[in-house]
N, C-alpha and C positions, 0 to 999 in steps of 0.2 A: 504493500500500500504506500511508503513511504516514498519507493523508488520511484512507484510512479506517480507522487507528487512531484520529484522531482525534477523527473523528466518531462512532466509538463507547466513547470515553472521555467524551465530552460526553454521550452520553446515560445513561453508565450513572450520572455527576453529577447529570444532571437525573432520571432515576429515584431516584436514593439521598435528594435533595432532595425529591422528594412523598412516600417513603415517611418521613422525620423528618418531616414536616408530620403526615400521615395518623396517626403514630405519639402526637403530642402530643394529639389527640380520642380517640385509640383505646383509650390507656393509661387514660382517664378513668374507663370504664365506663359511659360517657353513649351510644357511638355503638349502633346497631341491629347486631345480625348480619350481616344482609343486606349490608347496606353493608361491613362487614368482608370477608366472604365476596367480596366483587365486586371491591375496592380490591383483594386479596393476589391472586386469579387474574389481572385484570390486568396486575399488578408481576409476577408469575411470569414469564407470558406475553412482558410486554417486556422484561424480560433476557433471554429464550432469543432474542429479535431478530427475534420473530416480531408482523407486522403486518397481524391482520385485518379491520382498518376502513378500511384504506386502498380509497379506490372507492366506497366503502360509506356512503358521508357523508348521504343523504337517511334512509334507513329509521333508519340508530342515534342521528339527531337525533330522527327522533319518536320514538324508543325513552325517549330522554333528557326529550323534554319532556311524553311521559304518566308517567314518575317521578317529574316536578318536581309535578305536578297532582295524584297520590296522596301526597307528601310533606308538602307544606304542606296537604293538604284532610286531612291528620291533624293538623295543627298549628291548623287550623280547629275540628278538632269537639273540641283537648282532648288528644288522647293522643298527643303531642308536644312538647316544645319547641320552643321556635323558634330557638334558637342551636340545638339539637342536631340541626335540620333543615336549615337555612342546612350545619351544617357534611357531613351527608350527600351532600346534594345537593351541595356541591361536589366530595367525595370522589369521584361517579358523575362528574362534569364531569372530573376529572382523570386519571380511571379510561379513559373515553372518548378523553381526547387521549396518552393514553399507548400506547394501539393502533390509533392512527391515524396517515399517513405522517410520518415526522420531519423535518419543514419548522424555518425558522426561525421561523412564526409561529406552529406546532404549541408549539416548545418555550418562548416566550412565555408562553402561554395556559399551560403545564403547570405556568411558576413560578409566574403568577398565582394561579389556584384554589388551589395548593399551600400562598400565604402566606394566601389567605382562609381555608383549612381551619387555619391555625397559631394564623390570631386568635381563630378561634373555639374551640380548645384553650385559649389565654389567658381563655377566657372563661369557660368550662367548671371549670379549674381552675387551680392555679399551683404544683402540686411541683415538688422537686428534678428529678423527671423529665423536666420542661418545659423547662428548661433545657438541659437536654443535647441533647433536641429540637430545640430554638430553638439553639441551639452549633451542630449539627450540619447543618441548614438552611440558617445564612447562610452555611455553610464549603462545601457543596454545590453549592447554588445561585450562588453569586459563581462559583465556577470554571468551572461549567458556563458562564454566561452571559457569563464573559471568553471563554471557548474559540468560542464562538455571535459574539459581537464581531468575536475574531481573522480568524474565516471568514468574515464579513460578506456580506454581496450579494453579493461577488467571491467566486465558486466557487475554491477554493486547491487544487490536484491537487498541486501540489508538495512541495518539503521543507520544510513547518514542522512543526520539532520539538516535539513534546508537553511533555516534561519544562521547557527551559529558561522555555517560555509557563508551564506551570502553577508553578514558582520565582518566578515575577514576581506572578504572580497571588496567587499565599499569602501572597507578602509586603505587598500589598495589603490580601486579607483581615483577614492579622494588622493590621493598623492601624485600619482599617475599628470591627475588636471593640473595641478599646482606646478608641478614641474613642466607639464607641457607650456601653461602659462608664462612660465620663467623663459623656458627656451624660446618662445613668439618674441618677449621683449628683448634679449639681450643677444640673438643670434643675428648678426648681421644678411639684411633683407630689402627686397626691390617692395614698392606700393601694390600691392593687391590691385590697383590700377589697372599695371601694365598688364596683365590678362582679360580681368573680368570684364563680361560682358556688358554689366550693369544694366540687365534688364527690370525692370520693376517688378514687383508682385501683384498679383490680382486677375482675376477671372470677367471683367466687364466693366460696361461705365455703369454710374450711378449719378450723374448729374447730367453730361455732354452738352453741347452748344446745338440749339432746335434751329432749324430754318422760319420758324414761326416763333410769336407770342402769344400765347390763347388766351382769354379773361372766363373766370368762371375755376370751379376744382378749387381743391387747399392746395395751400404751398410745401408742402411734406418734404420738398427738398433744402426748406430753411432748415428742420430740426438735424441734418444729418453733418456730424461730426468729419467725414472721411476725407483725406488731403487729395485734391484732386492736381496740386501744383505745387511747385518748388521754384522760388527765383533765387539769384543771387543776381545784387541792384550796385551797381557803379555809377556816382558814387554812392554809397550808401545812406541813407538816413538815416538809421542808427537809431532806430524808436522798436517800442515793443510793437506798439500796434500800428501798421500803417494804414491812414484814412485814406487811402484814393483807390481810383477807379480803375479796374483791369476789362479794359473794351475788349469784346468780343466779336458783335456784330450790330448791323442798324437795321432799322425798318422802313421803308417810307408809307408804305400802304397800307391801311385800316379799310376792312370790310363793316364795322361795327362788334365787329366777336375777335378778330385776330390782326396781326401784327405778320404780313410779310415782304420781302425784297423782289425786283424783281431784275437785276441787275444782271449783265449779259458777262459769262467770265472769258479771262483772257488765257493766253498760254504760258504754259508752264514755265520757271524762270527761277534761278537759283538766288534771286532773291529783289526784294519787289519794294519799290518805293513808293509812298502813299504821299510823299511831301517832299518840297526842297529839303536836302539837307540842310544843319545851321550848327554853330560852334554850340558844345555846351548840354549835347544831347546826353539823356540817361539812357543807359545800355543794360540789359535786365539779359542773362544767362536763365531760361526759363527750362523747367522738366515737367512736361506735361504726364502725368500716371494715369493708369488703365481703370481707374476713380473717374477721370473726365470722360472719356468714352468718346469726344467729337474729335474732328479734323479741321476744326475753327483752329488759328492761332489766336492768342490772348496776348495783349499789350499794355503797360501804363497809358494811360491817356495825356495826351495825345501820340499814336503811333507813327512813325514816319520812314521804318524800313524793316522788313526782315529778312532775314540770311541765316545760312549752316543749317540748314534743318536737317535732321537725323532721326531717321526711323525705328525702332527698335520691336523686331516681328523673331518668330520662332527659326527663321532661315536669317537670323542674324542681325547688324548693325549695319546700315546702307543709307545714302542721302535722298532724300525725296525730294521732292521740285515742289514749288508753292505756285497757288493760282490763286491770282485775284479776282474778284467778282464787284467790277467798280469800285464804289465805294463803301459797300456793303462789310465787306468780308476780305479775309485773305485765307485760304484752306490747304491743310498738303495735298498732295497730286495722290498719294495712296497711302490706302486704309491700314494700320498698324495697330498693335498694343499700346504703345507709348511713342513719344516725343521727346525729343531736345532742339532747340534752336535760338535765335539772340536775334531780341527786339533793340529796337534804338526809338526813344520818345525825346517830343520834346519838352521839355519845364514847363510847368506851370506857368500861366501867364505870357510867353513868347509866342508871338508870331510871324509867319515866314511872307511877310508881304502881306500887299492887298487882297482881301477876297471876296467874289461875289459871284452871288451863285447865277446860275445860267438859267436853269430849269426850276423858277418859285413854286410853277402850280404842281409837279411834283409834291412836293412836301407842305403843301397848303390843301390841299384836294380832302375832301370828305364825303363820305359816306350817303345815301339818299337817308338809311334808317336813322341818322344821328337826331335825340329829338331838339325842338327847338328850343329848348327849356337851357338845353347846356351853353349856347351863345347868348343866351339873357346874361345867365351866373356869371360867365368869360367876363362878357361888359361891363357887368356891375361890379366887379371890381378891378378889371384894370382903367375903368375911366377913361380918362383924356390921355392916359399914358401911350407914347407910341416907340418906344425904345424897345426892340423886344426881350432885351435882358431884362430890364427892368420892370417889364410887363410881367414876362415868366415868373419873375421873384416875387411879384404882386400875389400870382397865381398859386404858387408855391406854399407862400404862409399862409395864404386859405386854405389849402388843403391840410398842413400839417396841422393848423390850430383847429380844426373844425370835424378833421374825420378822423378815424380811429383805425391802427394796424390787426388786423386778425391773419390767421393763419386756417382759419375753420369758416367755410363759406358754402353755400349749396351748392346743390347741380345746377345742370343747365337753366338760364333764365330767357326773355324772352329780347332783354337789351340788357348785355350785365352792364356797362355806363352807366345807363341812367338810372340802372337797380341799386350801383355804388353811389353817384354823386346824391339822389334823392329817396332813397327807401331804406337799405341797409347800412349805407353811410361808416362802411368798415373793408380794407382788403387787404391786400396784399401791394408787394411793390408794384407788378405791372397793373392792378390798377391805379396808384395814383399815377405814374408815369403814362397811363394811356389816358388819362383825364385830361394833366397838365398839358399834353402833346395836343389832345384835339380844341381844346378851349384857347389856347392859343392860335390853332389855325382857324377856327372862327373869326379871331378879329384879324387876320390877313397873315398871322406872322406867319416863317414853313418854321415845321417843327418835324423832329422823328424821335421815335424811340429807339435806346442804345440797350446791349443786354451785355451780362459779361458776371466780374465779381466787384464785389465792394472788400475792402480792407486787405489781412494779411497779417500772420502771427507771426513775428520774428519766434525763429528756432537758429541759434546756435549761430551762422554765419548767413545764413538763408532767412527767406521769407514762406511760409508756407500756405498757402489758401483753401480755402475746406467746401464741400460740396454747402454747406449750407451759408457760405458766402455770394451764392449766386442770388444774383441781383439784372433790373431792370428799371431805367431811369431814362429822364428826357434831354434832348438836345435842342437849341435854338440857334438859328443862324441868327449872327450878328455884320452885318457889311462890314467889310475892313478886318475883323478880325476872325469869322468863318465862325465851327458849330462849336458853341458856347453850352455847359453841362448846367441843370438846373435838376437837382434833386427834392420830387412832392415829398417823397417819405418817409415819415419821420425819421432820425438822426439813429434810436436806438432798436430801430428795427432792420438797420442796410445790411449788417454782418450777420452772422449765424448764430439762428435760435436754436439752438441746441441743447440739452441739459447740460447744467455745470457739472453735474459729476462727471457726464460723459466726456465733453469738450476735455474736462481734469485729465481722464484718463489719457484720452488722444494725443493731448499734448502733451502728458509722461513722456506715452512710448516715442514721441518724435524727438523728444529732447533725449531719450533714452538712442533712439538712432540715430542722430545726428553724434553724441559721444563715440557712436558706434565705430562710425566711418573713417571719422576723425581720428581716432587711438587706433583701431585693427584693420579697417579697408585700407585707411588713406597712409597707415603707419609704414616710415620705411627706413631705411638706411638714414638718412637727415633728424629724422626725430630722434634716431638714437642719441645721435651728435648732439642733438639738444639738449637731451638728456644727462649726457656725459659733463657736456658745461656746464649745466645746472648745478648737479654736484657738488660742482671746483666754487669752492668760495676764497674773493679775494681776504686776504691778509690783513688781520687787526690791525685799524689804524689806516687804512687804505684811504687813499682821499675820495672824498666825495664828489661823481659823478657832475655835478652841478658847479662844483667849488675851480677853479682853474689850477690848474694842471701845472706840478711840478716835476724840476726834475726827476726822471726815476731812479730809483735806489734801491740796492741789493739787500731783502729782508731775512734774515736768520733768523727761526724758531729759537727760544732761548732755551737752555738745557734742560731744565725742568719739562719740557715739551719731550726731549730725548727718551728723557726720565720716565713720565708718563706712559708714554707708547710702547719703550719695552715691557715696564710693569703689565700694561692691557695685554699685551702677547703674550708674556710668559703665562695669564691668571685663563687664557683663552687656549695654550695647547695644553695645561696641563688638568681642564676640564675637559675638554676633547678627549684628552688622552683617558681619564676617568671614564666616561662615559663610553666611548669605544672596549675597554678593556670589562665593566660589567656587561656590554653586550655580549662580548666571547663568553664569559662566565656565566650566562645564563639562556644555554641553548633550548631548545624548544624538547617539553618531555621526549617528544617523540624522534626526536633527530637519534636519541641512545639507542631505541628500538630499533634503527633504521639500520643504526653501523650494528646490530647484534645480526640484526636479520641478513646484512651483507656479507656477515664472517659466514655464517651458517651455509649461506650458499658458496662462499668460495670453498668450505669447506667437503661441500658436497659434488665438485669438480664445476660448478656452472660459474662461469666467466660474464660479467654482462659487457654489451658493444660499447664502443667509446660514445659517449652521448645519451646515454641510452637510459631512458630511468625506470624506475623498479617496476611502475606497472606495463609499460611497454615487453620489460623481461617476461613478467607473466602469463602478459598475451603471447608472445613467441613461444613460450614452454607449451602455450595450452593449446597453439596450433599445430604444435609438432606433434603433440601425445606425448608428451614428456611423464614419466612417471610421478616424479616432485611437482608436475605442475597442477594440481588441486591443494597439497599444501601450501605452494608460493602464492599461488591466487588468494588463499585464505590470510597467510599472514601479512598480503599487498591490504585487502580490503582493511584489517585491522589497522595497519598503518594509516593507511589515508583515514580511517575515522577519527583516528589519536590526532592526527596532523590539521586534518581541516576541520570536522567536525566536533572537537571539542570531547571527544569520547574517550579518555586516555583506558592506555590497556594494563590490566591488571598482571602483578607481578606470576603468578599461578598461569593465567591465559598467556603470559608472554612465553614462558618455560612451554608448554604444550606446544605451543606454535611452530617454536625453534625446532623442541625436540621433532617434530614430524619432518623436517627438511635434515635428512641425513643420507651420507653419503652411498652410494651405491654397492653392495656387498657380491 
């Protein structure tokens, strides 16, 4: 009963150990469905402890190696990677030995592929996620394959207990990490950079950029925490929270229910100017994550060029082309997981020339269904006013002091407008932003609606932006100085309503991954140097930094220094020395057992191999029919219970033991 607690405590280690392998490709968004789909029934499969391949070994080899031959002949013609292939194909390899009988050279082979599928995680990407991955893998895996050890060749039906083995073995592990820890920092090392792919994590969008604005529905996508974006902003502002605007796309056209473009796109272009350049422009390094889901590019407002865009899909890292679409939009040319590319805006307040727009009644044009109720309200408060910044701004503080932000709003209505500005008189952003836009084109001004994000949490060196940052607000031309941003909704509704627990959490783990990147991705040969200088402190009495600079002059530690430091050395080897010398004196009970049980068989003419340890001896005596090999096998299991399992053997049972291994007469 015990044994085969055992042995199913080891496997469910060595299952839990390929699923954190599997998990570190999986998480990436690099791996195939397929492959998912195969790897989790599987792992279903061998937890319930059920073994269909057992027997079966000729047909699901060829099964396996016409998968390898459609694997890589897509990594031949192109629409594959070949890390993302390697790590498939081995995902199917460990998929295979995990339903197949539970041998010791089954579970072998299972940690193998398990750690090939890990590296190629490592290669694919390097988040915080990987970590915990890789954390949970070598904690896994070691146990497992001490427990595979303990049982060795010598089949154990007996009592070795589970628990005290797996105490000895954690405690292992744990040293194991610490040390591998040691060796990451101080063994001289290139950035995790110069490989990884750095593809993102995640399985879809959850926000993306719409070709439309619809009015009507809750806004469900305020409450969600998830970071759909990463900038780093040249130069920097250097604030936690940044206020401004990340444009997305514009609107000109209102049906009375939606908001869309209808702008003719252009050809493809490695990178696309929406404005003169001008001295002074902020330059934003943006990472679009598989959280956004769209092929909109996103820019600080006002944008004025994008270039380097880089695609990040399963068949690798490759440049895509940008298409503009007037002045609507800028989109990549094809569809990927993720983004990277660099925006250039210009400041706040600049502008690049004269401007004036060609086509008014564009952006003036309204609807037959708008009622006429909404050009009363317009008028009645912007008056005599004919500026249209100043009108907007009119219009604006009506709307923030008068109507109220919700997130909770019915179904379809029959005009949501005139359902917001006069009956339920509560919404969301795109309805003040579609108020402000048509109340204004009432009294002649063009107006359109802009979509995109509001704000942006500083993490660590970056800027982050979260799906429930997505936001919708109005635009006003202004002659001379073109479309001028006028926000109806109120101030504490633009950014993400999120819970603060949740937001708390989200924004742990991003501070937790940005540490991440920074110490273990980004860590390399240079930080060590860092490290090393850090160290070295200058010399009591050093001039200060600030204070002007004198001659330098040769410092000698005074002798008492001399003094001091061989006292710490000699009080440090000769505690070493103590503590190494009780370690010899106080060998493990069972190590005496071990060298009685080694006299007894050399005494009995059996010789063990070089390398070769005593249960391994046993198994070779018991495949040969050795006469002594029922004794040896007996006084092997004894041993290992004394040694791992905490079952030390008694003086009476050790004698009997011995005595049974005697020499051949």
């Amino acid at each position: 009963m015990i044994a085969t607690r055992r042995t199913r405590t080891r496997l469910l280690l060595r299952d839990g150990a390929a699923l954190s392998a599997f998990g570190s490709v999986a998480l990436s968004g690099a791996v195939p469905v397929w492959a998912m789909l195969a790897f989790f029934i599987a792992f279903a499969i061998s937890i319930a402890n059920f073994r269909p391949l057992s027997g079966r070994t000729v047909w699901s080899v060829v099964v396996l190696l016409l998968a390898a031959l459609l694997i890589f002949g897509s990594v031949f013609r192109g629409g594959l990677d070949l890390v993302v292939a390697a790590c498939s194909f081995a995902t199917l390899v460990t998929a295979h030995r995990l339903l197949s009988e539970p041998t010791a050279s089954t579970d072998h082979q299972v940690h193998l592929t398990s750690l090939l599928t890990l590296a190629g995680g490592a290669a694919l990407t390097g988040e915080l996620w990987f970590a915990a991955c890789l954390a949970a893998f070598a904690i896994t895996s070691t146990l497992s394959i001490g427990l595979l050890v303990l049982e060795g060749p010598v089949r154990i039906e007996g009592d070795l207990p589970v628990r005290p083995a797996l105490q000895r073995l954690s405690l292992g592990v744990g040293l194991a990490l610490v040390g591998g820890v040691l060796f990451f920092v101080l063994f001289p090392r290139l950035s995790w950079n110069f490989a990884a792919r750095r593809s993102t994590p995640g399985f879809g969008g959850t926000t993306g950029m719409s070709d439309r604005v619809r009015l009507g529905g809750g806004g469900d996508i305020k409450t969600s925490p998830r970071i759909v974006m990463r900038a780093r902003i040249s130069p920097d502002p250097r604030v936690d929270n940044l206020d401004q605007y990340w444009v997305g796309r514009t609107f000109d056209t209102f049906d009375g229910r939606e908001w869309k473009g209808n702008g003719v796109e252009q050809r493809a272009r490695g990178q696309v100017f929406l404005e003169d350049g001008q001295q002074g422009m902020v330059q934003q390094q943006i990472e679009l994550l598989p959280a956004y889901g769209a092929r909109t590019l996103v820019g600080l407002q006002t944008p004025v060029m994008f270039n380097n865009a880089v695609m990040l899909q399963t068949s690798g890292s490759q440049r895509t082309g940008l298409v503009r679409l007037e002045d609507e939009e800028v989109h990549f040319a094809d569809g990927a997981n993720s983004y990277t590319y660099t925006a250039f805006s210009r400041p706040s307040g600049k502008y690049s020339g004269e401007k004036e727009l060609t086509d008014v009644a564009r952006y003036t044009r309204l609807p037959e269904t708008v009622s006429p109720e909404v050009a009363k309200l317009a008028a009645r408060v912007v008056g005599n006013e004919r500026n249209p910044f100043l009108a907007g701004t009119k219009l604006a503080d009506h709307l923030r002091s008068n109507y109220g932000y919700t997130l909770e709003l019915p179904g379809e209505v029959a005009d949501p407008l005139a359902d917001f500005l006069f009956t339920r008189k509560e919404g969301h952003c795109e309805h003040f932003a579609t108020a402000l836009a048509v109340m204004l084109r009432t009294q002649g001004f063009a107006a359109r609606v802009a979509a995109g994000f509001f704000g942006g949490e500083r993490v660590g060196a970056l800027y982050v932006v979260r799906a429930g940052d997505a936001h919708a607000w109005t635009q006003v031309f202004v002659p001379g100085r073109g479309w001028e941003t006028i926000d109806a909704t109120p101030d504490a509704a633009r950014s993400t309503q999120a819970m603060l627990a949740l937001q708390w959490l989200t924004s742990t783990y991003e501070a937790l991954e940005d540490w991440w990147r920074a110490r273990v991705v980004d860590y390399s040969f240079q930080d060590q140097l860092a490290i090393a200088r850090a160290l070295v402190r200058p010399p009591r009495g050093a001039a200060n930094d600030d204070a002007p600079s004198a001659a330098p002059t040769a410092s000698v530690p005074p002798l008492r220094a001399f003094v001091a430091a061989a006292l710490a050395g000699l009080v440090i080897f000769f505690v070493t020395r103590r503590v190494m010398r009780s370690a010899v004196a106080r060998p493990h009970p069972a190590a005496n057992f071990l060298e009685q049980l080694e006299r007894a068989l050399r005494r009995a003419g059996i010789a063990r191999l070089d390398g070769e340890a005593i249960e391994q001896l046993a198994a070779r005596l018991a495949s040969s029919s050795h006469p002594l090999a029922p004794a040896v096998t007996k006084a092997t299991r004894a041993y290992l219970f004394a040694r791992f399992g905490g079952k030390p053997v008694a003086s009476e049972e050790r004698g009997r033991l011995l005595a049974a291994i005697r020499p051949a007469t």
